[in-house]
N, C-alpha and C positions, 0 to 999 in steps of 0.2 A: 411848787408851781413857779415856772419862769417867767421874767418877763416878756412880753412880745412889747419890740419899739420898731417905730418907721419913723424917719426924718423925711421932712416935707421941703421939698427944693422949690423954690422959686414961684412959692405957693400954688402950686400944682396939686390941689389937694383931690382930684378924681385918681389921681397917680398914684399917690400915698393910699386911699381907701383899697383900690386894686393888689398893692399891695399887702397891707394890712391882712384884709380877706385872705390872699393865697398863704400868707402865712399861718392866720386862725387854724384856715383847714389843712394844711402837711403839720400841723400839730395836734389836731385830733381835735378840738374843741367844739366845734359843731356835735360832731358825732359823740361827744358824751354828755353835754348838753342836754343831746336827743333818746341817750338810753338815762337818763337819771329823771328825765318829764312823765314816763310812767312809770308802773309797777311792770317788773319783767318775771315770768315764773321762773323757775328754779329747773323746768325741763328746757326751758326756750334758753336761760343763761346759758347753761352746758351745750346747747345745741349750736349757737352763738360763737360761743371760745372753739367748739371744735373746728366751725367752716374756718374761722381765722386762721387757727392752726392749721389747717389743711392749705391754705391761700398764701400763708406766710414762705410752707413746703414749695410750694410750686413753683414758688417765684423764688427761691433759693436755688432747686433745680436747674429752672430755667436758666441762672446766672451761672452756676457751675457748666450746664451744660456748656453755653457759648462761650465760657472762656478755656473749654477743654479743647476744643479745634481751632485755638489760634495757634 
């Protein structure tokens, strides 16, 4: 597990918590948080990993695509 740090300027601390936040979540911590609070069956996990993997495809397409017609 990494650290997450935010440096607080000029005591700006609504800054630093906005911060903070956008960080938490582009690192996924909300969202495992939220699947480790209940029990997840074993069809819903599998079913879970796939949309991801399927989401992960698309949006790897999508970037292959638009850098193929520069």
């Amino acid at each position: 597990m990494k650290a997450i740090e935010v440096k607080v300027i000029d005591n700006d601390l609504e800054k630093a918590m906005r911060i903070l936040k956008k960080k938490i979540q582009n690192d996924g911590l909300f969202k495992r948080l939220k699947l480790k609070k209940s029990y997840e069956k074993p069809s819903e996990f599998r079913r879970r990993k796939q949309r991801e993997a399927l989401r992960r495809q698309r949006i790897a397409a999508a970037k292959r695509a638009r850098y193929r017609y520069r």
